[in-house]
BAVEX-250360 format. One line per field, with one value per residue (C-alpha): chain; residue number from 0; z, x, y. Coordinates in steps of 0.2 Angstrom, whole numbers, plus 5000, padded with zeros to 4 digits. Example, Ala and Ser with C-alpha at 12.3 -4.5 7.8 and 13.67 -1.06 7.14 Angstrom:
2
unit <- c(A|A)
pos <- c(0|1)
zz <- c(5039|5036)
xx <- c(5062|5068)
yy <- c(4978|4995)
***
This chain:
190
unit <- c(A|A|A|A|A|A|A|A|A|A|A|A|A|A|A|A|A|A|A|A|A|A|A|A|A|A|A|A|A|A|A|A|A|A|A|A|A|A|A|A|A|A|A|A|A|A|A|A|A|A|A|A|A|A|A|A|A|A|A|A|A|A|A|A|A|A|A|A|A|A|A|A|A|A|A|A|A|A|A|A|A|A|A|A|A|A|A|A|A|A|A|A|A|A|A|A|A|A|A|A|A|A|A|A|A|A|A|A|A|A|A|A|A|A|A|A|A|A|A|A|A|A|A|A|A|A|A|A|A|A|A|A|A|A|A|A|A|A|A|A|A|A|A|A|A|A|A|A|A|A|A|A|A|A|A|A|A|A|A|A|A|A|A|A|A|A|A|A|A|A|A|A|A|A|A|A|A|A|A|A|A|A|A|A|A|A|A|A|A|A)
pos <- c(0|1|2|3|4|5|6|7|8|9|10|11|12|13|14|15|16|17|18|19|20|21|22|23|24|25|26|27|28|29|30|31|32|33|34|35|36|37|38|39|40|41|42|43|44|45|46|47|48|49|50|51|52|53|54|55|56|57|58|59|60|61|62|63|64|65|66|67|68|69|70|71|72|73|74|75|76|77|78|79|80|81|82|83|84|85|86|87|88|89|90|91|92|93|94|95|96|97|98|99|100|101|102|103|104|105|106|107|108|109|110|111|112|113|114|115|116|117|118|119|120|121|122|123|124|125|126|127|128|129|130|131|132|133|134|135|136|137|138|139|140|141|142|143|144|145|146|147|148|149|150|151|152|153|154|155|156|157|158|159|160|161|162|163|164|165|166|167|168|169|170|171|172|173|174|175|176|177|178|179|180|181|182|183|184|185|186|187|188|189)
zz <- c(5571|5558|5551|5558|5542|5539|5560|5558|5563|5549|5558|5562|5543|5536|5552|5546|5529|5535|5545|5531|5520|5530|5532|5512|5511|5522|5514|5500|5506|5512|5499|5489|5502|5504|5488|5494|5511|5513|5532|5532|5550|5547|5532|5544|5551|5537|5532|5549|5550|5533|5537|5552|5547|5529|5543|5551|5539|5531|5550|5551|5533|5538|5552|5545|5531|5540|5556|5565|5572|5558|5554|5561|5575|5579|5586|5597|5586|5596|5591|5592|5599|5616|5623|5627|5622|5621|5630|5626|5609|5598|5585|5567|5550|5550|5538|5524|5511|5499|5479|5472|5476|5476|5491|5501|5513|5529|5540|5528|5525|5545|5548|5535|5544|5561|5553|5546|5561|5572|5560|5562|5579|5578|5565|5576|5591|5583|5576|5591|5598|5584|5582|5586|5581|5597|5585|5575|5590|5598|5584|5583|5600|5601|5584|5595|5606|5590|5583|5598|5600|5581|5582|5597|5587|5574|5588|5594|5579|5575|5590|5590|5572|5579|5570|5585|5598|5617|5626|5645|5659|5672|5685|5701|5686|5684|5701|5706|5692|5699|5717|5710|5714|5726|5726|5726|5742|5742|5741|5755|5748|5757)
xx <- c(5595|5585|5598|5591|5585|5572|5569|5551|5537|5521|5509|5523|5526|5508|5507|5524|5518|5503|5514|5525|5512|5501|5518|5519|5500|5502|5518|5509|5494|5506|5513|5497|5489|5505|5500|5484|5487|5484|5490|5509|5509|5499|5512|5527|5517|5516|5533|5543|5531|5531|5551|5550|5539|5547|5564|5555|5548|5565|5570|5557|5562|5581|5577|5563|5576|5588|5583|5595|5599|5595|5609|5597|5589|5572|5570|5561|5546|5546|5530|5534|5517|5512|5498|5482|5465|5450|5434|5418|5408|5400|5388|5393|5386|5383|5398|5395|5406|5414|5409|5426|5443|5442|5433|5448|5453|5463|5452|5451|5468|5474|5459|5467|5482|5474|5468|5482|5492|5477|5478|5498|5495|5486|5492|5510|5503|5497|5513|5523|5513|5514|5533|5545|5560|5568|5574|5558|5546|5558|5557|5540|5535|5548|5539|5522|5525|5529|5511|5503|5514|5510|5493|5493|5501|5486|5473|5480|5480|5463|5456|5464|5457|5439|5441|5443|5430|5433|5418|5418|5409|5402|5413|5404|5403|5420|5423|5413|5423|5439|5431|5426|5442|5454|5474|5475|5482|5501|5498|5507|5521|5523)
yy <- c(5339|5351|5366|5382|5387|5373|5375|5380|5371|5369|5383|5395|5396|5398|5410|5419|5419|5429|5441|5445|5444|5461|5468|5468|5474|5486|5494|5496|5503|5514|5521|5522|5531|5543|5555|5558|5565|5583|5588|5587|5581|5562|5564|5562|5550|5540|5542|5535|5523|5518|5514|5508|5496|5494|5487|5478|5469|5465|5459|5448|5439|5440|5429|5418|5413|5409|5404|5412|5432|5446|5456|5471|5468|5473|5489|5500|5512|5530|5542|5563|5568|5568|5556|5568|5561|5571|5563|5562|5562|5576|5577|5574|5568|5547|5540|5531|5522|5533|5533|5538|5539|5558|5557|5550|5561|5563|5554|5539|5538|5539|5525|5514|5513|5510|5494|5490|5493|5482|5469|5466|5466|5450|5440|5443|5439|5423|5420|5422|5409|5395|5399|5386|5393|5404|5418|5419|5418|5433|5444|5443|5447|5460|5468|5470|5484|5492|5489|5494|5511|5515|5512|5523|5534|5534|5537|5549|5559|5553|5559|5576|5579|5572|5558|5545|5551|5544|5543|5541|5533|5546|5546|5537|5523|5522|5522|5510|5499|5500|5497|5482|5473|5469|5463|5445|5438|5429|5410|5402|5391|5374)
***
């Protein structure tokens, strides 16, 4: 029988590798980006997600190390703002790459975390799947919800600032959508 700590199977450690890897990646990015933020409210942002992630990530290598339950477990990311989009799409200026690095602004800076975020999400959810070991596979797909809710987070933000615009369907189109199916029936069980 393999020691938990060697109980890994070949694609669950490139794929963890990976994980920890963007977890690294994006702590950094983080505290790049952290100087350069002007509105103090995607700078608290920033900063819990900065440490909740900055756990996480330590989490994640406790278990991965030694195969067995980290000494803190993973935890549940909760955001501060409500949930209210605002639909639809206006009329701005088309983007284009920026030319220097004094051109990085708010907008940047919370999109940079949005695909940083997006790209956790995946590389976890492929993990999770690959993983063999029970703890590390656990961990993993407990850390998604947290992904997806700090991402949300970021959208949210975006879209309140006009950064993230939400266009809609007319509403007979929408309708006619969610017409388009019906509750599956119970199978009969023999």
């Amino acid at each position: 029988m393999t020691s938990p700590q060697f109980n890994h199977g070949a694609h669950e450690m490139l794929d963890v590798h990976e994980v920890l890897c963007m977890s690294v990646s994006t702590l950094n990015k983080y505290t790049m980006l952290r100087p350069m933020v002007k509105d103090s409210e995607l700078l608290d942002i920033l900063n819990r997600q900065h440490t909740f992630i900055q756990q996480e990530y330590n989490t994640t290598l406790d278990c991965f190390k030694s195969g067995k339950d980290p000494a803190v477990p993973t935890k549940s990311y909760k955001m501060k703002q409500d949930n209210n989009f605002q639909y639809g799409i206006e009329s701005k200026d088309p983007t284009a790459p920026i030319e220097a690095d004094t051109e990085i602004n708010d907008q940047i800076i919370s999109t940079f975390m949005l695909g940083a975020l997006k790209s956790a999400a995946t590389f976890k959810t492929t993990a999770a799947l690959e993983a063999t070991n029970p703890v590390v596979r656990r961990v993993l797909a407990d850390s998604l919800p947290n992904c997806i809710e700090m991402a949300y987070e970021i959208s949210i933000y975006q879209n309140k600032h006009g950064y993230y615009q939400v266009p809609q369907l007319a509403e007979a189109d929408m309708q006619m959508i969610q017409q388009a199916y019906s509750p599956a029936r119970q199978a009969v069980t023999v």
